[in-house]
C-alpha positions as a Markdown table, in Angstrom:
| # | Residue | x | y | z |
|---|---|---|---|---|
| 1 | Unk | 134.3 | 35.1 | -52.8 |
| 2 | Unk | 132.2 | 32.0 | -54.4 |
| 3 | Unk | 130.5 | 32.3 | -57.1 |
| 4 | Unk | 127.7 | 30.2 | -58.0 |
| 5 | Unk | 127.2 | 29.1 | -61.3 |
| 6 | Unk | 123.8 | 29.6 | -63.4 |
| 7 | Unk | 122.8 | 25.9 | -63.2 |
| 8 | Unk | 122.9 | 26.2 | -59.5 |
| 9 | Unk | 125.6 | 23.3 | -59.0 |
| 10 | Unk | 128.8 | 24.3 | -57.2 |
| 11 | Unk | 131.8 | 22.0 | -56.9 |
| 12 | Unk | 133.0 | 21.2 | -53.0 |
| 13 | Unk | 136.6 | 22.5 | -52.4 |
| 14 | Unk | 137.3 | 19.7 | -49.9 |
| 15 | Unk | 135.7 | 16.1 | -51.6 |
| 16 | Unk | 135.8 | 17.9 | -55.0 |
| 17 | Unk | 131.7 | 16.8 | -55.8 |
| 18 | Unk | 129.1 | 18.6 | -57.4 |
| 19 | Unk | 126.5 | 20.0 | -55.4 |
| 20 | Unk | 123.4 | 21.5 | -55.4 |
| 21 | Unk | 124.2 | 25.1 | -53.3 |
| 22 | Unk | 121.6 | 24.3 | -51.1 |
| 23 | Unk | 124.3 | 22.2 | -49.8 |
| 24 | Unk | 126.3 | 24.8 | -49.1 |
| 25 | Unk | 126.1 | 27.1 | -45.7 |
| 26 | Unk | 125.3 | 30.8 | -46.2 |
| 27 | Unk | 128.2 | 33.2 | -45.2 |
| 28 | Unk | 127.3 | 36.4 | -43.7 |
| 29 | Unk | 130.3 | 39.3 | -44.0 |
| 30 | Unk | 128.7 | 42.5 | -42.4 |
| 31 | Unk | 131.0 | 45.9 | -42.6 |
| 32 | Unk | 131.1 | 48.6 | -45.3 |
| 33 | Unk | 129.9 | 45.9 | -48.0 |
| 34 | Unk | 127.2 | 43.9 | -46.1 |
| 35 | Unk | 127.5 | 40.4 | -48.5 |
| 36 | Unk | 126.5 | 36.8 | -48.8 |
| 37 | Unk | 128.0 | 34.3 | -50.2 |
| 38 | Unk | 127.7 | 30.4 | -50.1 |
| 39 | Unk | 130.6 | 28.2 | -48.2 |
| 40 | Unk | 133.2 | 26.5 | -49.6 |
| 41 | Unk | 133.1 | 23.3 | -48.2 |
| 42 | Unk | 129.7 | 21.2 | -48.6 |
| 43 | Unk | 127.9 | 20.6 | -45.3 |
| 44 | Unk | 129.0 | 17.1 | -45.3 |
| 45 | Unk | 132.5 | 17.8 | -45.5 |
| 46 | Unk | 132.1 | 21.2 | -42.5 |
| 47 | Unk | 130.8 | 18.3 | -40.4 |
| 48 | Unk | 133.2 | 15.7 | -40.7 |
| 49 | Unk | 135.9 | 18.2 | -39.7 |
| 50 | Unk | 134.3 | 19.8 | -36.8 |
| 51 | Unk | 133.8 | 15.8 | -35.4 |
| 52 | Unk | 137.2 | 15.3 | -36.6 |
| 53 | Unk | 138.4 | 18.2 | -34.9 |
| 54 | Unk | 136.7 | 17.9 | -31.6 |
| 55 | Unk | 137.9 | 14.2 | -31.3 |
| 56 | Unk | 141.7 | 15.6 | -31.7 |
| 57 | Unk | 141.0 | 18.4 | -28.9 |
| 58 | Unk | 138.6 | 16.9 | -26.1 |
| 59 | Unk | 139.3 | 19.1 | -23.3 |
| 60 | Unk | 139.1 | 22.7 | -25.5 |
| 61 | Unk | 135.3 | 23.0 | -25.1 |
| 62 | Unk | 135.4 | 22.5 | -20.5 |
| 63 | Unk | 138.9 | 24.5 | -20.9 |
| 64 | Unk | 137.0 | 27.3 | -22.4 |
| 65 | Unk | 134.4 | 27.3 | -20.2 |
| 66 | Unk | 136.1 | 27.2 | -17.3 |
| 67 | Unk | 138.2 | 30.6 | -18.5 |
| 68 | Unk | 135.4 | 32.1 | -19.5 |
| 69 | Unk | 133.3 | 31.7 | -16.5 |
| 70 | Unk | 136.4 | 32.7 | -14.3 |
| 71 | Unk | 136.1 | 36.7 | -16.2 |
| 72 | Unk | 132.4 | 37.0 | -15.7 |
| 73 | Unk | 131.4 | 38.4 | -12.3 |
Protein backbone atom coordinates (compact mmCIF):
# COMPACT_ATOMS: atom_id res chain seq x y z
CA UNK A 1 0.00 0.00 0.00
CA UNK A 2 1.18 3.89 -0.58
CA UNK A 3 1.67 5.89 1.91
CA UNK A 4 1.54 9.51 1.58
CA UNK A 5 3.82 11.67 3.29
CA UNK A 6 2.82 14.64 5.70
CA UNK A 7 3.80 17.39 3.26
CA UNK A 8 1.48 15.87 0.77
CA UNK A 9 4.19 15.27 -2.04
CA UNK A 10 4.62 11.62 -3.19
CA UNK A 11 7.39 10.50 -5.45
CA UNK A 12 6.16 8.69 -9.00
CA UNK A 13 7.35 5.03 -9.12
CA UNK A 14 7.62 5.18 -13.01
CA UNK A 15 9.46 9.03 -13.93
CA UNK A 16 10.70 9.07 -10.26
CA UNK A 17 9.20 13.07 -9.82
CA UNK A 18 7.74 14.61 -6.92
CA UNK A 19 4.17 15.18 -6.96
CA UNK A 20 1.51 16.68 -5.39
CA UNK A 21 -1.07 13.45 -4.58
CA UNK A 22 -3.64 15.13 -6.25
CA UNK A 23 -1.67 13.78 -9.08
CA UNK A 24 -2.19 10.62 -8.13
CA UNK A 25 -5.52 8.31 -9.04
CA UNK A 26 -7.55 7.12 -6.05
CA UNK A 27 -7.53 3.30 -5.59
CA UNK A 28 -10.55 1.66 -4.31
CA UNK A 29 -9.92 -2.12 -2.70
CA UNK A 30 -13.52 -3.15 -1.35
CA UNK A 31 -13.62 -6.75 0.62
CA UNK A 32 -13.30 -7.39 4.41
CA UNK A 33 -10.96 -4.06 4.75
CA UNK A 34 -12.88 -1.54 2.51
CA UNK A 35 -9.42 0.98 1.78
CA UNK A 36 -8.15 3.81 -0.32
CA UNK A 37 -5.12 4.45 -1.28
CA UNK A 38 -3.45 6.81 -3.92
CA UNK A 39 -1.70 5.12 -7.28
CA UNK A 40 1.56 4.53 -7.94
CA UNK A 41 2.22 5.90 -11.03
CA UNK A 42 1.35 9.81 -11.52
CA UNK A 43 -1.49 10.42 -13.98
CA UNK A 44 0.91 11.52 -16.57
CA UNK A 45 2.89 8.49 -16.57
CA UNK A 46 -0.89 5.91 -16.31
CA UNK A 47 -1.53 7.79 -19.60
CA UNK A 48 1.40 7.46 -21.50
CA UNK A 49 1.17 3.68 -21.01
CA UNK A 50 -2.41 3.11 -21.76
CA UNK A 51 -1.57 5.24 -25.33
CA UNK A 52 1.50 3.34 -25.46
CA UNK A 53 -0.21 0.20 -24.86
CA UNK A 54 -3.16 0.65 -27.17
CA UNK A 55 -0.85 1.55 -30.10
CA UNK A 56 1.11 -2.01 -29.50
CA UNK A 57 -2.46 -3.94 -29.50
CA UNK A 58 -4.85 -2.17 -32.11
CA UNK A 59 -7.29 -4.85 -32.70
CA UNK A 60 -7.80 -5.88 -28.71
CA UNK A 61 -10.56 -3.31 -28.08
CA UNK A 62 -13.08 -4.68 -31.72
CA UNK A 63 -11.63 -8.26 -30.70
CA UNK A 64 -13.22 -7.89 -27.38
CA UNK A 65 -16.26 -6.64 -28.53
CA UNK A 66 -16.93 -8.76 -30.99
CA UNK A 67 -16.53 -11.86 -28.14
CA UNK A 68 -18.46 -10.25 -25.94
CA UNK A 69 -21.34 -9.35 -27.97
CA UNK A 70 -21.31 -13.03 -29.43
CA UNK A 71 -22.26 -14.32 -25.33
CA UNK A 72 -24.98 -11.90 -24.85
CA UNK A 73 -28.37 -13.01 -26.18
Amino acid sequence: MSRVPMDGQKNCRRCGRQLHVTMFRVFRSYGAADREYRRSWCVECEREYGRNWRRRNPGYHAEWSRRYRSLVP
